[in-house]
N, C-alpha and C positions, 0 to 999 in steps of 0.2 A: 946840947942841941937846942936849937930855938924853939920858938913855937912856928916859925915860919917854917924852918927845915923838918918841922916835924910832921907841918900841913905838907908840906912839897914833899917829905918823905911819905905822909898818907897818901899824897896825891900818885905819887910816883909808887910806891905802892900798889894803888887800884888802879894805876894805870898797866901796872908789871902784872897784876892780876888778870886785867881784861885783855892784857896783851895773852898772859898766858893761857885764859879762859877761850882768848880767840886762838891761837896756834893749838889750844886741843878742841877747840869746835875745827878749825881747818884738819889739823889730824882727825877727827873725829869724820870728817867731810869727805879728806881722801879715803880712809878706812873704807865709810861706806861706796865710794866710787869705784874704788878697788873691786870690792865686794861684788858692786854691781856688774865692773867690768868682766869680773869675773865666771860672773852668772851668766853674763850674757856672753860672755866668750866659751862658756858651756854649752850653752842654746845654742851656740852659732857652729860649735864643736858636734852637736848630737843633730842637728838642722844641717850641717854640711853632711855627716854619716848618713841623716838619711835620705840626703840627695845624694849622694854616691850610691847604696843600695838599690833606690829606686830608678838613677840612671844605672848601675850595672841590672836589675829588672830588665828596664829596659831593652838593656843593649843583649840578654840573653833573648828575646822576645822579639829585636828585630832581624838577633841570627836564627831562632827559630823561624823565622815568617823568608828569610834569606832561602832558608835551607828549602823549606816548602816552597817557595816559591819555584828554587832550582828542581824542585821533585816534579812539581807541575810542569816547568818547563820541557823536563828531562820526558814526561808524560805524553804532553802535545806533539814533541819531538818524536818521539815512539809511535803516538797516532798517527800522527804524518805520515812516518816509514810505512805501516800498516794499508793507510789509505792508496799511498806508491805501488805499492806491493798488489794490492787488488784493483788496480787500475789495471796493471801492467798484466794481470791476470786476467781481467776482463779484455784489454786491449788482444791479449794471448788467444783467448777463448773465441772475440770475434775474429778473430783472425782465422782460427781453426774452423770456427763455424761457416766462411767465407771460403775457404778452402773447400769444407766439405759439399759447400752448395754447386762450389763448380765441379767438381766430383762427379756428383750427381746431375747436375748436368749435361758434362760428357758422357757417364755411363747411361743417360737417357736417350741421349745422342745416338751411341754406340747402339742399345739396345735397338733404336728406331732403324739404323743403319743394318742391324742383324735382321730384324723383322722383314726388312724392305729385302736383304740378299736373299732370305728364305725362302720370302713369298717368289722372290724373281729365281730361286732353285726350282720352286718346286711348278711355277710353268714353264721352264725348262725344262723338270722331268714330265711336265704333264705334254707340253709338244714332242717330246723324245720319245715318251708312251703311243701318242696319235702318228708318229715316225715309224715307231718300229709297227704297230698295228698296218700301217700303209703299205708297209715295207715286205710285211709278211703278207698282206693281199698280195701285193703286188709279187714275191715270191710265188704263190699260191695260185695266182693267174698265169705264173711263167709258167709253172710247174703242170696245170693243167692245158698250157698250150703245148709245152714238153711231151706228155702223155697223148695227146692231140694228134701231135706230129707223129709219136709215134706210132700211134694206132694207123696212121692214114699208110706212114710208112712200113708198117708192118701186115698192112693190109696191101698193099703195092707189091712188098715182095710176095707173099703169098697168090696176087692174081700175077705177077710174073715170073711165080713157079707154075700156077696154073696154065700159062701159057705155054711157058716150054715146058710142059710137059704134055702138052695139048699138041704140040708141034714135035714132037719126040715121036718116032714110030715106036710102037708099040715091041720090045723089045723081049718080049713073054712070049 
């Protein structure tokens, strides 16, 4: 070999070196990108876990808030009915209460109606009373002119036995 081929083989040589010093820095480069990619597709592995965890969190969090919500709802819904329910009771109650007032009412009515018939019986019985008192004078006046009469008449026949016998010859 020359000295030339021998420079061109050192040269080729350090060139084969640096080529190969560069293909294991590039190996050495991917290694490490590997490496890196790796790490980070780890992080991005345990970073997506624990965005799934904390979206399933989540999403048990917004079916609990779901579920309360529908209890709340189901709640109001219920007070509702309740509040229904005692309107419709009250509506019941005034009704009844309305009822009773005309009730009473008419049994005031009635009672005024009774009072008024009684008071109007009882001067009835009281000019029936002042009737029969009139009625029994009035008997009582016939009856004395009765007795009257017949004293006058019974005093008539006794002077018109006195007479005929006054007129009777004496027959002894």
């Amino acid at each position: 070999m020359t000295a030339d081929d021998f420079v061109t083989n050192g040269r080729l040589g350090r060139q084969q070196q640096g080529e190969a010093e560069q293909a294991r820095n590039i190996d050495e480069t991917e290694r490490r990108v590997d490496e890196q990619d790796r790490r980070v597709t780890e992080e991005h592995r345990v970073e997506n876990e624990g965005s799934r965890s904390d979206a399933e969190h989540l999403r048990r969090i917004a079916e609990a808030a779901r579920q309360n919500q529908e209890q709340h709802r189901e709640s109001l819904e219920q007070i509702r009915q309740e509040r229904e329910e005692a309107r419709q009771a009250a509506e019941a109650a005034r009704t009844a209460a309305e009822q009773a007032r005309a009730a009473s009412e008419e049994a005031r009515h009635a009672a005024e109606s009774a009072r008024q018939a009684t008071e109007e019986a009882r001067t009835a019985a009281e000019d029936a009373r002042h009737a029969t008192i009139e009625s029994v004078r009035a008997t009582a006046d016939t009856l004395a002119a009765n007795l009257e009469q017949m004293k006058f008449v019974e005093d008539m026949r006794r002077i018109y036995r006195d007479l005929k016998d006054s007129k009777k010859p004496n027959s002894n």
